[in-house]
C-alpha positions as CSV (number, residue, x, y, z in Angstrom):
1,X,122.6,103.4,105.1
2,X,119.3,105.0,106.2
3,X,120.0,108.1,104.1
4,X,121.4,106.1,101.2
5,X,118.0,104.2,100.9
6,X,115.7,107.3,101.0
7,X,117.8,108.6,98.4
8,X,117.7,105.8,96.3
9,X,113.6,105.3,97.2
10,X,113.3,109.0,95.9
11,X,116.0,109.0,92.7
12,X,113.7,105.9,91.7
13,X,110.7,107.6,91.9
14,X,111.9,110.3,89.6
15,X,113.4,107.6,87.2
16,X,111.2,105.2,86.9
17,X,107.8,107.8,85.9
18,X,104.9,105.7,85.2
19,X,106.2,102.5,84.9
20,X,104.5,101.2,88.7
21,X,105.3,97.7,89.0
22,X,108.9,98.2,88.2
23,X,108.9,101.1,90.9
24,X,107.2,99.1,93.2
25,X,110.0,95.7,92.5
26,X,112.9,97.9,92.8
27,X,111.8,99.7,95.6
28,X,110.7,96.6,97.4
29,X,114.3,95.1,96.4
30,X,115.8,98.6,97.6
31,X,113.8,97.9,101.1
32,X,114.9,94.2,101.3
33,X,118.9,95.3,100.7
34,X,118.2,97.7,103.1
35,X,116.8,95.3,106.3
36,X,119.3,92.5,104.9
37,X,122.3,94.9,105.0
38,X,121.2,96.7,108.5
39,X,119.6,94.0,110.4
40,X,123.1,92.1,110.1
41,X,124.7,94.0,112.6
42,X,121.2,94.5,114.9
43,X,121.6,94.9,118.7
44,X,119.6,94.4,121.6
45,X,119.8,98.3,122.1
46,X,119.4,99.3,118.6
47,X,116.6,97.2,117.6
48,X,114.2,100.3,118.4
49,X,115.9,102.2,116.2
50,X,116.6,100.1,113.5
51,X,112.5,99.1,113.3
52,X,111.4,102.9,113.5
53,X,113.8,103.4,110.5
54,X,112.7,100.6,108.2
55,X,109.0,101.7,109.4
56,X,109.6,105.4,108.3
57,X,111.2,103.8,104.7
58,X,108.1,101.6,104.1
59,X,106.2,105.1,104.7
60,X,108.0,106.6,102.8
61,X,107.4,104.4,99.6
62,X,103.9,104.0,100.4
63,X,103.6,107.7,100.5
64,X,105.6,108.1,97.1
65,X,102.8,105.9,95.9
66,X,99.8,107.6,97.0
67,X,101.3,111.3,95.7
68,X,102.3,109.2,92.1
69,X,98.5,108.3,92.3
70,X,97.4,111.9,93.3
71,X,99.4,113.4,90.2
72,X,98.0,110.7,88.2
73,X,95.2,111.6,89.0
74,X,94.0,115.0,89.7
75,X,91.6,116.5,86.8
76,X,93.0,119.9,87.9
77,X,96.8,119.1,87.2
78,X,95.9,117.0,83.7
79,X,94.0,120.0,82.5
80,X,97.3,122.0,83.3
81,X,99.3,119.6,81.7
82,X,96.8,119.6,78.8
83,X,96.9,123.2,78.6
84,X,100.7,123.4,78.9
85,X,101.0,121.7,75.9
86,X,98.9,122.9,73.9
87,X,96.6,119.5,74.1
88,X,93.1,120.4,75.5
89,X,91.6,117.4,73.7
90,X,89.9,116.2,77.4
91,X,87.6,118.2,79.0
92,X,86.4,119.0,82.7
93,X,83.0,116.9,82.3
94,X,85.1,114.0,80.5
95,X,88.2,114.1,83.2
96,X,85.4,114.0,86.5
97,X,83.6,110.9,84.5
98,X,86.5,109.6,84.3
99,X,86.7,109.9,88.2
100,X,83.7,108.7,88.8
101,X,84.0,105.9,86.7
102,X,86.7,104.8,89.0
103,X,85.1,105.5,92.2
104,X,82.0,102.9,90.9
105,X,84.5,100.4,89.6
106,X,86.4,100.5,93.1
107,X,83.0,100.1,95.4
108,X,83.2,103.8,96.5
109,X,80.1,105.2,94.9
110,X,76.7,103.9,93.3
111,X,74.3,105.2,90.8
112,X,71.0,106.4,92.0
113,X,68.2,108.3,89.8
114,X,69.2,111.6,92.1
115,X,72.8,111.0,91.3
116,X,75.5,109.3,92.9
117,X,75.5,107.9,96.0
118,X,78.6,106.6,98.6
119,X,78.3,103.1,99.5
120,X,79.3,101.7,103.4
121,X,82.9,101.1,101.4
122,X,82.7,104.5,100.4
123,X,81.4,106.2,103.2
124,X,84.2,104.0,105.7
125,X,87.2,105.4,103.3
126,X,85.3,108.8,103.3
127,X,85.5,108.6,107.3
128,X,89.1,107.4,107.0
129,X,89.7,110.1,104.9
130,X,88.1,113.2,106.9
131,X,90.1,111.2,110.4
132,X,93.1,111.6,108.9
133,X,92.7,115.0,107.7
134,X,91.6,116.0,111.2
135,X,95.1,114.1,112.8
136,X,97.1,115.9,110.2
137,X,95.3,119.0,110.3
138,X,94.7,119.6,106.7
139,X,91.2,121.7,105.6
């Protein structure tokens, strides 16, 4: 049932595109079927089991999230996009505003006369960030 779920977590995520709340209600209704179906024949010896699995699957949809956000995104992979089709209508400058714009919207950054600045918000995700790097070893 595990295996059936992941599939159906990842099928969804190819489906469903751009369209995030209805990824996020079926998934969550996916997830639900999933502990409903499963946790009906839970044991005392299969509990452990049972919780690392439904653990892994709410990973795993909160990490199809974050990489549906990343593609979204990442100025680098529009302009590619962009360029793919023959639409270069946005440029660098314009896609990193863009960014930016976000990152003061969301209490990650604030404008100084020097520039931009991180806030404590910014500078705790920012630490989050560079943690998590270091656990998962990317550079």
């Amino acid at each position: 049932m595990a295996i059936a779920t992941f599939l159906s977590l990842t099928l969804l995520f190819y489906l469903i595109r751009s369209r995030v709340i209805l990824f996020h209600l079926f998934s969550a209704a996916i997830l639900a079927g999933f502990v409903v179906w499963t946790g009906r024949t839970l044991t005392a010896g299969s509990i452990e089991e049972w919780t690392l699995t439904t653990v892994g699957l709410l990973f795993y949809w909160f990490g199809l999230t974050i990489v549906r956000i990343m593609l979204k995104r990442s100025v680098s992979l529009q302009m590619l996009a962009n360029y793919a089709v023959n639409h270069q209508t946005e440029t660098a400058s314009k896609e990193i505003a863009s960014r930016l714009k976000d990152a003061r919207q969301f209490g990650l950054i604030s404008v100084t006369n020097d520039g931009y600045q991180l806030t404590a918000f910014g500078s705790f995700v920012a630490a989050l960030v560079v943690v998590s790097y270091w656990i998962l070893r990317i550079k």
